[in-house]
N, CA, C and O atoms as a Maestro MAE file, in Angstrom:
{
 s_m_m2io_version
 :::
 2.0.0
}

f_m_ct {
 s_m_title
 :::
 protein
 m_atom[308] {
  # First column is atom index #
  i_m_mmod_type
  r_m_x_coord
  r_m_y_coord
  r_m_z_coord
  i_m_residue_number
  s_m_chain_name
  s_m_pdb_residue_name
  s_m_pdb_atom_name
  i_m_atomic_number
  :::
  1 25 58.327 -22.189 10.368 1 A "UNK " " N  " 7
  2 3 58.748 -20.945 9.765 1 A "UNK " " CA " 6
  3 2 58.127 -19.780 10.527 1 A "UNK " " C  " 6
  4 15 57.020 -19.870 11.059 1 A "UNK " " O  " 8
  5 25 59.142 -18.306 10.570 2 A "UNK " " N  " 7
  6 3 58.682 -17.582 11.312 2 A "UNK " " CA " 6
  7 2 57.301 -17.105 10.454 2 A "UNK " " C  " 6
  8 15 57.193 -17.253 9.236 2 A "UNK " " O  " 8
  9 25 56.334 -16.543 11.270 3 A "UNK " " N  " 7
  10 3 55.476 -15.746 10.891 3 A "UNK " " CA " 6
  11 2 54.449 -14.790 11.769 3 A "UNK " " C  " 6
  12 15 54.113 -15.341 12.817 3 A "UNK " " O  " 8
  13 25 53.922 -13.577 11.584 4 A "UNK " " N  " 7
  14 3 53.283 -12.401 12.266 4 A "UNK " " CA " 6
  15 2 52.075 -13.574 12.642 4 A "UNK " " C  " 6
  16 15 51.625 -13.502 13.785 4 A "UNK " " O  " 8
  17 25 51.711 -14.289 12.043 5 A "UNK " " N  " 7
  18 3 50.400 -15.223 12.586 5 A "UNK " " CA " 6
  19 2 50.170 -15.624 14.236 5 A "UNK " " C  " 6
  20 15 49.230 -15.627 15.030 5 A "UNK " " O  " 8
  21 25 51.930 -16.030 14.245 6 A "UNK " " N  " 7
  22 3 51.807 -16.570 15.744 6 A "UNK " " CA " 6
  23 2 52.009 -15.626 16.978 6 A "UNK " " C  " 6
  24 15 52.511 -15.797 18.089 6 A "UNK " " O  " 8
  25 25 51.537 -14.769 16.470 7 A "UNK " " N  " 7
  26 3 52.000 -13.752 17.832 7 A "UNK " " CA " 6
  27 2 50.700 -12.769 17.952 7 A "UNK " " C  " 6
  28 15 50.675 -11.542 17.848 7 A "UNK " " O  " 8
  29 25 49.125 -14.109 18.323 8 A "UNK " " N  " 7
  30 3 48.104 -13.279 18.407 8 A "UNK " " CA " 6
  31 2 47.636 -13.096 19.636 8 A "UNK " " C  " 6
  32 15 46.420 -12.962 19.775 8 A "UNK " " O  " 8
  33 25 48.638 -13.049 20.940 9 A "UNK " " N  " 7
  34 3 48.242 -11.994 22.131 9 A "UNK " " CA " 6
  35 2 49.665 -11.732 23.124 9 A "UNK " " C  " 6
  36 15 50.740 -12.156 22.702 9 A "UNK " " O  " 8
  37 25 49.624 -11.286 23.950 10 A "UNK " " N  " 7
  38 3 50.495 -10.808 24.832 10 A "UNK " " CA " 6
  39 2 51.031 -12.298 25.406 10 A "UNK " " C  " 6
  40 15 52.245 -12.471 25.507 10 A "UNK " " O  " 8
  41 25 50.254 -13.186 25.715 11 A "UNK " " N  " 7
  42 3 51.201 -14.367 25.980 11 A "UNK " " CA " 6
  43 2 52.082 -14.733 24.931 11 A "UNK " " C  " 6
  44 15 53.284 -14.645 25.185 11 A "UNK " " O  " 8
  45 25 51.732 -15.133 23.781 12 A "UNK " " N  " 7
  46 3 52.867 -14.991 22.694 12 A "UNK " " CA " 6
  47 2 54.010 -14.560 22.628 12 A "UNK " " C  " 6
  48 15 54.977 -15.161 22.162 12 A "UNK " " O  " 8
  49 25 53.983 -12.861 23.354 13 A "UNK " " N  " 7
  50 3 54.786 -12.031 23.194 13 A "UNK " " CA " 6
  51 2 55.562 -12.176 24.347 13 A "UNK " " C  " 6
  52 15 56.676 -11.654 24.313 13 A "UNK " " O  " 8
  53 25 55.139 -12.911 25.609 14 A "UNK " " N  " 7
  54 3 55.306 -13.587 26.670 14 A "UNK " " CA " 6
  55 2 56.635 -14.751 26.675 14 A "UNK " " C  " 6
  56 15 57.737 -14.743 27.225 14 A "UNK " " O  " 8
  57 25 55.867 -15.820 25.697 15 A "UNK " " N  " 7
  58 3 57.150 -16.832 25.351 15 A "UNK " " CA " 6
  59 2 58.443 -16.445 24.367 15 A "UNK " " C  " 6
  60 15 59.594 -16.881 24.367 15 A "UNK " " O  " 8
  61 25 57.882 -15.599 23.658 16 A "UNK " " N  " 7
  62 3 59.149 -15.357 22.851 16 A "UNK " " CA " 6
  63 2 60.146 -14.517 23.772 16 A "UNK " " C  " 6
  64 15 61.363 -14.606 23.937 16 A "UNK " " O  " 8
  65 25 59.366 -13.835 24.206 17 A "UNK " " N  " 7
  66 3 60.333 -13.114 25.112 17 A "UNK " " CA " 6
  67 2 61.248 -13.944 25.965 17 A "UNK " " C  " 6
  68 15 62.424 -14.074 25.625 17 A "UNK " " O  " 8
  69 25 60.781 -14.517 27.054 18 A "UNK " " N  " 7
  70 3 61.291 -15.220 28.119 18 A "UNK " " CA " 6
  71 2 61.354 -16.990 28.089 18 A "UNK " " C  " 6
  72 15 62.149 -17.678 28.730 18 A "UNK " " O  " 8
  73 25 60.613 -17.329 27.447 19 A "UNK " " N  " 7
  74 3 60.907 -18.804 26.550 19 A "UNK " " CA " 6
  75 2 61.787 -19.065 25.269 19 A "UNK " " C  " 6
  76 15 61.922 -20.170 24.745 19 A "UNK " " O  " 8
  77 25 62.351 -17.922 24.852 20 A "UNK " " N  " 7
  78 3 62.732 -18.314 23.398 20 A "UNK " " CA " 6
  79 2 64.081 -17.311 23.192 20 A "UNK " " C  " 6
  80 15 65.186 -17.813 22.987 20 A "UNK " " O  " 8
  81 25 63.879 -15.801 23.269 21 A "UNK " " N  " 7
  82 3 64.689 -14.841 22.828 21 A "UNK " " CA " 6
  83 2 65.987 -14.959 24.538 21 A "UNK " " C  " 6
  84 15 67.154 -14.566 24.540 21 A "UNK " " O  " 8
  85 25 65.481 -15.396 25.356 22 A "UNK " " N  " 7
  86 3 66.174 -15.180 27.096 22 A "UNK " " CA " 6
  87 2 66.633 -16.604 27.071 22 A "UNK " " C  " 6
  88 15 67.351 -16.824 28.047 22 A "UNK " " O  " 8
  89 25 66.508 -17.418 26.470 23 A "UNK " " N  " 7
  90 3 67.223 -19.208 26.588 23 A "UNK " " CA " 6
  91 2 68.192 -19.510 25.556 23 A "UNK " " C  " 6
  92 15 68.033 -19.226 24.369 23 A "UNK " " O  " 8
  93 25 69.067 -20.015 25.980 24 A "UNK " " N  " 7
  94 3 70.019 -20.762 24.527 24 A "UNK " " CA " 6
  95 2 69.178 -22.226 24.302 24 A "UNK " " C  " 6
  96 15 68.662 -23.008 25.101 24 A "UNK " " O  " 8
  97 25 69.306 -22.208 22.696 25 A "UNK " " N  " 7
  98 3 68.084 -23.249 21.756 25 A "UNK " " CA " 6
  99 2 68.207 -24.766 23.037 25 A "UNK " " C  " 6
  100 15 67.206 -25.391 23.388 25 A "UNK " " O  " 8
  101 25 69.461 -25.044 23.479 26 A "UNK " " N  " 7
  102 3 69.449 -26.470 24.272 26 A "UNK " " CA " 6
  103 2 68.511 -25.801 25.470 26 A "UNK " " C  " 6
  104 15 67.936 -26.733 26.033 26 A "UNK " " O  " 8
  105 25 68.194 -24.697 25.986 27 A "UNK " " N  " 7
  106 3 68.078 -24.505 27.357 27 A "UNK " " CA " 6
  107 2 65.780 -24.280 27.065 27 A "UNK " " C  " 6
  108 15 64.798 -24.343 27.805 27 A "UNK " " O  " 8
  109 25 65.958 -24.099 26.011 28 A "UNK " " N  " 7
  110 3 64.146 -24.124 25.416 28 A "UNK " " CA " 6
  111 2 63.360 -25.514 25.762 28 A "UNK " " C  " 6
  112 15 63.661 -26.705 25.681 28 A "UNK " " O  " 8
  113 25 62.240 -24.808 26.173 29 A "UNK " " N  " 7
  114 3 61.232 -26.144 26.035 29 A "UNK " " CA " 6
  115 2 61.114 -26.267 24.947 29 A "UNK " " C  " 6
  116 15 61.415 -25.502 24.031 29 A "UNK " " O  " 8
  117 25 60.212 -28.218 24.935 30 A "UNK " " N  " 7
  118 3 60.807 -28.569 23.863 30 A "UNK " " CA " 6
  119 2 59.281 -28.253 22.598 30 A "UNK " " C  " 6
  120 15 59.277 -28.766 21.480 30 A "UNK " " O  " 8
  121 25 58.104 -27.315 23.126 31 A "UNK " " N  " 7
  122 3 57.281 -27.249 22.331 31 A "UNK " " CA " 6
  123 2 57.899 -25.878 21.128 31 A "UNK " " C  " 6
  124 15 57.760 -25.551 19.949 31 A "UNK " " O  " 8
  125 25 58.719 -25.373 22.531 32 A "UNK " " N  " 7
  126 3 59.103 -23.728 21.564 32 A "UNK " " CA " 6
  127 2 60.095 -23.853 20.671 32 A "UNK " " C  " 6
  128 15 60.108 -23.226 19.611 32 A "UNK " " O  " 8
  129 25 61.264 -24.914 21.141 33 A "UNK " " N  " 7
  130 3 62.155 -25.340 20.034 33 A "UNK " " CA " 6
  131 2 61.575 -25.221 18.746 33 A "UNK " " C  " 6
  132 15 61.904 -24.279 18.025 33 A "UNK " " O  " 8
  133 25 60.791 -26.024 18.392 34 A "UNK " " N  " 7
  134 3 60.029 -26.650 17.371 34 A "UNK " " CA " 6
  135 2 59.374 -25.344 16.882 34 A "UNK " " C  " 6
  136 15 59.401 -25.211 15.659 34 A "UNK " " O  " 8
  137 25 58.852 -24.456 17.509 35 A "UNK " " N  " 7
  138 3 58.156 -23.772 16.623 35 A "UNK " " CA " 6
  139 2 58.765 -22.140 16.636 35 A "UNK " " C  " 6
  140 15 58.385 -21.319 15.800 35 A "UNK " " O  " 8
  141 25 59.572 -21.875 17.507 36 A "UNK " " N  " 7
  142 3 61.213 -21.134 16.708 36 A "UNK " " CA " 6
  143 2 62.564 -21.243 16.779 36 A "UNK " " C  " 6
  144 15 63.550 -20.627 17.184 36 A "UNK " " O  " 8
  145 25 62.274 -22.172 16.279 37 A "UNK " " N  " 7
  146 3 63.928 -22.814 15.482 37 A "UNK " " CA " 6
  147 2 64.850 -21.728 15.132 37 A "UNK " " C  " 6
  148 15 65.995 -21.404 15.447 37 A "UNK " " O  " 8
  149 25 64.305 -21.469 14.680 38 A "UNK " " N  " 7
  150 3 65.335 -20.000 13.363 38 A "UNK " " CA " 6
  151 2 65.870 -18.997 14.224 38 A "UNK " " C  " 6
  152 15 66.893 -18.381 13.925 38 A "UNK " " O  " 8
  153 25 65.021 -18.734 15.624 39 A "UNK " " N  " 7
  154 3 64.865 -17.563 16.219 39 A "UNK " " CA " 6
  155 2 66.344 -17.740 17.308 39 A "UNK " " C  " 6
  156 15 66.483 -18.633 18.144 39 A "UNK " " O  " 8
  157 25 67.232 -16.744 17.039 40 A "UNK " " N  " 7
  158 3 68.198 -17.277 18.011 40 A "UNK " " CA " 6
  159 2 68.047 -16.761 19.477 40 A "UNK " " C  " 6
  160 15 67.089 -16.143 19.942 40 A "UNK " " O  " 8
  161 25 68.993 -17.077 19.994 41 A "UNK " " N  " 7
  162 3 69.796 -16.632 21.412 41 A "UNK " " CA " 6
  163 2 69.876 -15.613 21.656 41 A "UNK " " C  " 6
  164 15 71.013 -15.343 21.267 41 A "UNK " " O  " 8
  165 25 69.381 -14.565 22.143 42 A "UNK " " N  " 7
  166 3 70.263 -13.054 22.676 42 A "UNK " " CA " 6
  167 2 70.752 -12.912 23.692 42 A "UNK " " C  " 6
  168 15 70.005 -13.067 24.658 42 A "UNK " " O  " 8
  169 25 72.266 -12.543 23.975 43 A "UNK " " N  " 7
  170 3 72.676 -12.733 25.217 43 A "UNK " " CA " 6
  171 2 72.646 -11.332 25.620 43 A "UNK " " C  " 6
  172 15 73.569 -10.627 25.212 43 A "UNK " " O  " 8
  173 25 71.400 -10.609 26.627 44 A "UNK " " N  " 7
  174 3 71.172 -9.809 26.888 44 A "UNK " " CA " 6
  175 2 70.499 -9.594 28.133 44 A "UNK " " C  " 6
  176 15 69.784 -10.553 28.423 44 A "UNK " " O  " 8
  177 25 70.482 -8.569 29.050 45 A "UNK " " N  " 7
  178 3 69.329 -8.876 30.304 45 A "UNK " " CA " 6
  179 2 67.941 -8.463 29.826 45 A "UNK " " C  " 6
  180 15 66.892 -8.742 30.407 45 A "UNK " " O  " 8
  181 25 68.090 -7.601 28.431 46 A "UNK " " N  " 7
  182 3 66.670 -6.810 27.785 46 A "UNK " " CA " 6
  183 2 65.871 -8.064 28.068 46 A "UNK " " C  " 6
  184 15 65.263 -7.379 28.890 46 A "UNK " " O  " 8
  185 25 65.286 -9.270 28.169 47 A "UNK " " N  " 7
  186 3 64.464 -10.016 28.416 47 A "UNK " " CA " 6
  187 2 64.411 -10.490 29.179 47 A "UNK " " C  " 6
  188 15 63.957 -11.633 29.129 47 A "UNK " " O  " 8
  189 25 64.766 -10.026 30.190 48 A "UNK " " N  " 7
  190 3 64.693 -10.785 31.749 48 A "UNK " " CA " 6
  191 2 64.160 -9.979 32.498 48 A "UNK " " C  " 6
  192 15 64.643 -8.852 32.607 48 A "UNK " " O  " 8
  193 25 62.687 -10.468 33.416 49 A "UNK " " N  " 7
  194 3 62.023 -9.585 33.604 49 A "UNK " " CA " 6
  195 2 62.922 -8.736 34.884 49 A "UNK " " C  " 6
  196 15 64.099 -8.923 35.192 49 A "UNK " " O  " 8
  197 25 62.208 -8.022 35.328 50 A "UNK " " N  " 7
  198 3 62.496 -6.679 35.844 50 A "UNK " " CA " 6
  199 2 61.599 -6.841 36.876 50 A "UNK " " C  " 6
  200 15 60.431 -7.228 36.842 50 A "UNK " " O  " 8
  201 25 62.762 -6.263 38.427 51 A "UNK " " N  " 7
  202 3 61.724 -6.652 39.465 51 A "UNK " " CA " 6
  203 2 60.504 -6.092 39.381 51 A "UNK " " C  " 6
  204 15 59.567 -6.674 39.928 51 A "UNK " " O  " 8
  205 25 60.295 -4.937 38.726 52 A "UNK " " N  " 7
  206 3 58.651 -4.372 38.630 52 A "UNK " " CA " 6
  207 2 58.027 -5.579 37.887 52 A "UNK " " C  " 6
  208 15 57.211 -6.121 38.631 52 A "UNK " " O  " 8
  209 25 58.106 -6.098 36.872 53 A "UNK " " N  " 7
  210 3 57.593 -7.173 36.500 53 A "UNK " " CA " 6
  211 2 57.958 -8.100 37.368 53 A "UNK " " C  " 6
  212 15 57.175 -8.983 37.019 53 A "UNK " " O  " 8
  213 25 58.588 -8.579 38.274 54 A "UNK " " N  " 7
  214 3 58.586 -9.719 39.267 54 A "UNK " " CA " 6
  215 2 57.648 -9.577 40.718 54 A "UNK " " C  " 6
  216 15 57.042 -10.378 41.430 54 A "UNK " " O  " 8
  217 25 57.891 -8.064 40.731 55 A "UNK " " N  " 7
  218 3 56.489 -7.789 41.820 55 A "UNK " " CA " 6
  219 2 54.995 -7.519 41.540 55 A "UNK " " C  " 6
  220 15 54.195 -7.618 42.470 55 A "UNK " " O  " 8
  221 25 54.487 -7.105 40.018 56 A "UNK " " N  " 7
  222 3 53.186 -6.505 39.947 56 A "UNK " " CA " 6
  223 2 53.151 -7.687 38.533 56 A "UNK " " C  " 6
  224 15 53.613 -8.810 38.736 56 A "UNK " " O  " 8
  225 25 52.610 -7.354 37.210 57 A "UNK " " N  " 7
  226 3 52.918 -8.881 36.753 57 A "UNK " " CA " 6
  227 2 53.511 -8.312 35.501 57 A "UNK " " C  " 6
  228 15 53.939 -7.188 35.238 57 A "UNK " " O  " 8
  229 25 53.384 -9.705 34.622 58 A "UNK " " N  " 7
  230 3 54.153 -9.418 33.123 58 A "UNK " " CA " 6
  231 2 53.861 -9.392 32.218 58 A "UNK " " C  " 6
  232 15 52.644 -9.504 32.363 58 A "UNK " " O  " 8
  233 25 54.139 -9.277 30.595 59 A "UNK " " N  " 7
  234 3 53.389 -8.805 29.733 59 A "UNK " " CA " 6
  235 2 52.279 -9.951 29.249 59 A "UNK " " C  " 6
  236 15 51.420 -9.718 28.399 59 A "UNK " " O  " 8
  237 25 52.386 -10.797 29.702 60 A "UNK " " N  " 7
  238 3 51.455 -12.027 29.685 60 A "UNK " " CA " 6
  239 2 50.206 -11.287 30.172 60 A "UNK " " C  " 6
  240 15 49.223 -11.272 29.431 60 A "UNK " " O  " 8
  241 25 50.165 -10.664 31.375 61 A "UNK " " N  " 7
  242 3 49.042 -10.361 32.239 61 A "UNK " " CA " 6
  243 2 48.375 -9.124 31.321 61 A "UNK " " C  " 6
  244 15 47.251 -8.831 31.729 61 A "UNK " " O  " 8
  245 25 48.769 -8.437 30.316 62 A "UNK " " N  " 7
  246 3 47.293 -7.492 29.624 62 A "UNK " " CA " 6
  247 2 46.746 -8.243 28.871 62 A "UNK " " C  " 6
  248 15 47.088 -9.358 28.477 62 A "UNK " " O  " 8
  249 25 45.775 -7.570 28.628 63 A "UNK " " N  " 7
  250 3 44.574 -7.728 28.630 63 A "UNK " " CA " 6
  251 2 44.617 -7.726 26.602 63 A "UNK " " C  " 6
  252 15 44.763 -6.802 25.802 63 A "UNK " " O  " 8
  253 25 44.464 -8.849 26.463 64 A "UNK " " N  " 7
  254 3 44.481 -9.419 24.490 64 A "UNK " " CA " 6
  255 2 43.636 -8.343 23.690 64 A "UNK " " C  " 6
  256 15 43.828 -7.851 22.578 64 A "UNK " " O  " 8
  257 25 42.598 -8.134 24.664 65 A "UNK " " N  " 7
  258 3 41.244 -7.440 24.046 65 A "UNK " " CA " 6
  259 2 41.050 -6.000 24.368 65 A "UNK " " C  " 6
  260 15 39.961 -5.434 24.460 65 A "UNK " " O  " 8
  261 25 42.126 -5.516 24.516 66 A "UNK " " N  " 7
  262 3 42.384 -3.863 25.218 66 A "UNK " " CA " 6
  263 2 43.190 -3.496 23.939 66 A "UNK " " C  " 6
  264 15 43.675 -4.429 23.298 66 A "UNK " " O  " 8
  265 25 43.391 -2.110 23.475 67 A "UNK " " N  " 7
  266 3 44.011 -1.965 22.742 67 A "UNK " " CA " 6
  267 2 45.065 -0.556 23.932 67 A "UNK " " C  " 6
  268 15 44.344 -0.329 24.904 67 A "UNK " " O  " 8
  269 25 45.958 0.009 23.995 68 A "UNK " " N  " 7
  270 3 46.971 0.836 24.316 68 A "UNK " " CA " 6
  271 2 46.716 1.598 23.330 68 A "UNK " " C  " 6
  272 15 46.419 1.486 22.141 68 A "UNK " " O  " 8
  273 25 47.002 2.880 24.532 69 A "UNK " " N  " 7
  274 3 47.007 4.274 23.773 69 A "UNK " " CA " 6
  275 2 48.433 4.697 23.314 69 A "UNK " " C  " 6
  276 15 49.334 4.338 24.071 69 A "UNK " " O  " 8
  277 25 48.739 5.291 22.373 70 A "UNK " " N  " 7
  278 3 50.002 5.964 21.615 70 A "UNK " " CA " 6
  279 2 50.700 7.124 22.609 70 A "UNK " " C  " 6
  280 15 50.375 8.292 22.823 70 A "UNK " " O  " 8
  281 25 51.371 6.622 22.923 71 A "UNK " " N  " 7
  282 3 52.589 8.278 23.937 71 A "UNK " " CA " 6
  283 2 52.144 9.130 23.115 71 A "UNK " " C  " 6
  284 15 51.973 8.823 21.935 71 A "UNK " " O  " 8
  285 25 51.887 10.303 23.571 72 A "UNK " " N  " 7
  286 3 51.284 11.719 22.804 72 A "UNK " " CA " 6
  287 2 52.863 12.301 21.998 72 A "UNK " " C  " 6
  288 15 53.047 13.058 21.045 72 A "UNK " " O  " 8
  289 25 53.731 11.608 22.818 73 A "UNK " " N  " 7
  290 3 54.915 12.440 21.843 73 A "UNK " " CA " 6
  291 2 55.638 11.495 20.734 73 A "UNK " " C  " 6
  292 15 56.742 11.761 20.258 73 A "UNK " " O  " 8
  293 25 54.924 10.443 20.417 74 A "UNK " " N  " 7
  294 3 55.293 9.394 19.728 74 A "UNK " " CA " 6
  295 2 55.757 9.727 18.390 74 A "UNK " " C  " 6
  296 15 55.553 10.932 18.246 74 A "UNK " " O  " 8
  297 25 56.331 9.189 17.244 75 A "UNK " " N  " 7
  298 3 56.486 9.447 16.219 75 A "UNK " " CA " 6
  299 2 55.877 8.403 15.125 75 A "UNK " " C  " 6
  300 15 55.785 8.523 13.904 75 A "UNK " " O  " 8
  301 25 55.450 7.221 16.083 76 A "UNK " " N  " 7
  302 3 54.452 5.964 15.316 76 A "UNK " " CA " 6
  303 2 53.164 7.227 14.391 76 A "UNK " " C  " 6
  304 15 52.690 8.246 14.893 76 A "UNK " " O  " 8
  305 25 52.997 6.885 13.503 77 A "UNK " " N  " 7
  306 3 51.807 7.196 12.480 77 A "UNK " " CA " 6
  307 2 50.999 6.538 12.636 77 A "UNK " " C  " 6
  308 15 49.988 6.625 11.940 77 A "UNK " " O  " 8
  :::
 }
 m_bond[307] {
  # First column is bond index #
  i_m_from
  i_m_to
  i_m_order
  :::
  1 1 2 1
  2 2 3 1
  3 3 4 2
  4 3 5 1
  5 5 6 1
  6 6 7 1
  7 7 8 2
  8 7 9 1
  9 9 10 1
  10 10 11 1
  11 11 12 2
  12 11 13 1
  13 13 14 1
  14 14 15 1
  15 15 16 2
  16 15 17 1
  17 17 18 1
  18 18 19 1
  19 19 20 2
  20 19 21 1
  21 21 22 1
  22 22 23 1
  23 23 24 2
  24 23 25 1
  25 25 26 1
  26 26 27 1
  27 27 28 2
  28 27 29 1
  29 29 30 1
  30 30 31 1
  31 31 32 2
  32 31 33 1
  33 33 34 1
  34 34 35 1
  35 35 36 2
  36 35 37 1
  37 37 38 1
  38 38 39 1
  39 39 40 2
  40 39 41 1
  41 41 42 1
  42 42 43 1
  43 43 44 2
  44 43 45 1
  45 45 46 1
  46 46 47 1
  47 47 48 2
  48 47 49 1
  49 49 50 1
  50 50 51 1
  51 51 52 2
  52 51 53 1
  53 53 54 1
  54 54 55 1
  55 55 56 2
  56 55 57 1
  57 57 58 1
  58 58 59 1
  59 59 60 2
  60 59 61 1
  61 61 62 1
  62 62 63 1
  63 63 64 2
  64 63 65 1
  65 65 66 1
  66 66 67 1
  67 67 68 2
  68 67 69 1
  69 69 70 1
  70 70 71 1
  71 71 72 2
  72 71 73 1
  73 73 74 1
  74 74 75 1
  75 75 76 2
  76 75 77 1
  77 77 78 1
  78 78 79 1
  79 79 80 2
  80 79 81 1
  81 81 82 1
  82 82 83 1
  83 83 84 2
  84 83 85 1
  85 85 86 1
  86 86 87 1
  87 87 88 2
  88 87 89 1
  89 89 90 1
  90 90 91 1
  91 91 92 2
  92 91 93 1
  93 93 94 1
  94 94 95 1
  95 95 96 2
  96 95 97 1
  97 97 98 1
  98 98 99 1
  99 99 100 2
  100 99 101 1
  101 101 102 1
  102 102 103 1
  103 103 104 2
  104 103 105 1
  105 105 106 1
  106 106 107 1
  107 107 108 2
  108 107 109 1
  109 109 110 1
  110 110 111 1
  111 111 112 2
  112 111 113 1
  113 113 114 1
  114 114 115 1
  115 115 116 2
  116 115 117 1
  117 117 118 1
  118 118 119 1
  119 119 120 2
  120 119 121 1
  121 121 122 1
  122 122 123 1
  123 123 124 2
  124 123 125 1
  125 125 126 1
  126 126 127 1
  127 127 128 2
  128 127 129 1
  129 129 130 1
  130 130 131 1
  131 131 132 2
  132 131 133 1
  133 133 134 1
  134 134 135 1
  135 135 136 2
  136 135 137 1
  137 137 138 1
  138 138 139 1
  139 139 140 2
  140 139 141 1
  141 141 142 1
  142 142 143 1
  143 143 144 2
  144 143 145 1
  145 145 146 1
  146 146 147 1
  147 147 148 2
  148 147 149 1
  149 149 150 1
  150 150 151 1
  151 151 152 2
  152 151 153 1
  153 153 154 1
  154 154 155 1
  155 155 156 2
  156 155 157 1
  157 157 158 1
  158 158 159 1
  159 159 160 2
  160 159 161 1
  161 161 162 1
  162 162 163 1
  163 163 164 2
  164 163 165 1
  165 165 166 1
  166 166 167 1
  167 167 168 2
  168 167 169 1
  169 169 170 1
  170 170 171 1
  171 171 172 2
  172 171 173 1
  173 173 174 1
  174 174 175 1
  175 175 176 2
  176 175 177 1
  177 177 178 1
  178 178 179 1
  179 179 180 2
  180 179 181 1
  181 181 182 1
  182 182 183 1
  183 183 184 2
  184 183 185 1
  185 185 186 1
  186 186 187 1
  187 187 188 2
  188 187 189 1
  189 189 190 1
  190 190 191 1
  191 191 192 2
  192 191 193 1
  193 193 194 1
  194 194 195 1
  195 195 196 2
  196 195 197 1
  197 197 198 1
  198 198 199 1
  199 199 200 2
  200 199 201 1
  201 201 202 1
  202 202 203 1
  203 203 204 2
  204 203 205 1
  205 205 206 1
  206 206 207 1
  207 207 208 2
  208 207 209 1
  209 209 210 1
  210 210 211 1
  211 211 212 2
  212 211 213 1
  213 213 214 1
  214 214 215 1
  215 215 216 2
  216 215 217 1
  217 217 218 1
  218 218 219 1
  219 219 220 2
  220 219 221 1
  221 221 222 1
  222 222 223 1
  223 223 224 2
  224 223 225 1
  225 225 226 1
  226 226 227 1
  227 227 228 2
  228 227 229 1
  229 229 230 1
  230 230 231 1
  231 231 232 2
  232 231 233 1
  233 233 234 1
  234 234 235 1
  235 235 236 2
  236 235 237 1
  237 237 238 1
  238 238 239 1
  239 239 240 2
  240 239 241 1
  241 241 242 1
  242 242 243 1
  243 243 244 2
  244 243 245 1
  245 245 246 1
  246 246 247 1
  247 247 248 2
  248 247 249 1
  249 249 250 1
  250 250 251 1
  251 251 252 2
  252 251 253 1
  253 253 254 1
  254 254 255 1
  255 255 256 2
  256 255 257 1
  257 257 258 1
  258 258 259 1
  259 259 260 2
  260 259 261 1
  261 261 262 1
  262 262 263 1
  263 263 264 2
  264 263 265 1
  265 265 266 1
  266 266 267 1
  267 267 268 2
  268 267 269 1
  269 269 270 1
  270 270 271 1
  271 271 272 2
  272 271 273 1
  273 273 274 1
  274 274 275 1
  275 275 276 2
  276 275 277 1
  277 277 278 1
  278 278 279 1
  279 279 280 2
  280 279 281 1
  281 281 282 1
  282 282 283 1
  283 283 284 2
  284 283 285 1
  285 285 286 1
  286 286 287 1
  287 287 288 2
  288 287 289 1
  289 289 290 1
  290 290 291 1
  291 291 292 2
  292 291 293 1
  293 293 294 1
  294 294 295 1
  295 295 296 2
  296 295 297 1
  297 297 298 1
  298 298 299 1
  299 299 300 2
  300 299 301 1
  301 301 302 1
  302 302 303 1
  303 303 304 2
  304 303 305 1
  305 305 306 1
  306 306 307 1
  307 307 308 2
  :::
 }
}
């Protein structure tokens, strides 16, 4: 079952992205199958990295223990 639990660093955010949300369910490894089932297919390029991410690295590569600063023109609270 989905839950906010499993998504405690940037690799997380890593597989779902490009292991899970970028594969059709037959085309998934078979650990991610299993643990998002529910989560479908998007047929989109939004998850396919981007040569800047194919030349410098990807969201896997920050740093778990860094927190990011807010765009100054943001509207997040």
């Amino acid at each position: 079952m989905f839950s906010f639990g499993k998504f405690e660093d940037f690799d997380a955010l890593d597989r779902l992205f490009f292991g899970v949300l970028s594969r059709k369910k037959e085309e998934r490894s078979e650990p991610l199958r299993g643990l998002f089932e529910k989560i479908p297919y998007l047929n989109t390029s939004l998850f396919e990295p981007t040569g800047l991410e194919k030349n410098t690295f990807s969201v896997n590569g920050l740093d778990s223990e860094k927190t990011l600063p807010l765009f100054s023109q943001t509207l997040a609270k």
